[in-house]
N, C-alpha and C positions, 0 to 999 in steps of 0.2 A: 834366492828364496825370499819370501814376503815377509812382512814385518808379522809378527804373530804374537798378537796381547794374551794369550791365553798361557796358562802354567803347562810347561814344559821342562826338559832336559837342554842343557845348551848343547849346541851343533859348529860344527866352523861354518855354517853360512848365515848363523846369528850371533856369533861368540861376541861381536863387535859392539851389541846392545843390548847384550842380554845381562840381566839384575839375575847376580848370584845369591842374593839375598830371599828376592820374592818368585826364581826361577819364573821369569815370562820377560820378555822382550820390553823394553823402555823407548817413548819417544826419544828422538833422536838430538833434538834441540828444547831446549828450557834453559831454568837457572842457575841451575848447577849439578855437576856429573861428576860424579864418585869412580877414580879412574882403578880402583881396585875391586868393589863390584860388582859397577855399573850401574846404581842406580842414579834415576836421572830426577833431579828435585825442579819441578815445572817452574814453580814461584817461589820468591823468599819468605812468603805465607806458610808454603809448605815445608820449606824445612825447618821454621823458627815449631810450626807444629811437630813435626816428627822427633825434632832433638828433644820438647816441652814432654812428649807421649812417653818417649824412648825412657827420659829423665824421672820422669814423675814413677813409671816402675820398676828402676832401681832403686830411687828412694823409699817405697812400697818395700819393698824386697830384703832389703838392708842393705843392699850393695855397696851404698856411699852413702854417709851422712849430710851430703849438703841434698839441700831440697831443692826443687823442681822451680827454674825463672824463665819470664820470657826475657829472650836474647836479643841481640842486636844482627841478624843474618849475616853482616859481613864481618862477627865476630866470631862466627862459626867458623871453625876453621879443621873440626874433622867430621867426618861421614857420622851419622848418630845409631845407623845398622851395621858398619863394622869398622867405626872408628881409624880409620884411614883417613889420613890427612887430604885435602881439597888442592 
């Protein structure tokens, strides 16, 4: 089966790239892959962004009292959508 960017259901002949998170298929190579999952962070742009987005509304929310910094990407050290380690 093809690689298929659009929102779906996983399958076993995408299970191996498919984002449980955003249910649609993930490039296969970037900068870092979340092996619980699946999402794939292209750039360390992108996930010092998604942990800063992810961070700022929980602090929003009340979730956590520390508030929203940007990071050092290879201090990131778990997924920021479902918090599984890297």
């Amino acid at each position: 089966m093809a690689f298929n960017p659009d929102i779906h259901f996983a399958s076993a002949d995408c299970q191996q790239w498919h984002c449980t998170i955003h249910q649609r298929d993930e490039p296969t190579e970037g900068y870092r892959l979340c092996a619980e999952c699946g999402h794939m962070f292209g750039t360390p742009e992108e996930l010092i962004a998604e942990t800063f987005r992810l961070d700022t509304v929980a602090y929003i929310e009340g979730w956590t009292k520390n508030p929203p910094r940007e990071q050092d990407p290879e201090k990131i050290h778990a997924c920021p959508h479902c918090t599984h380690d890297f």
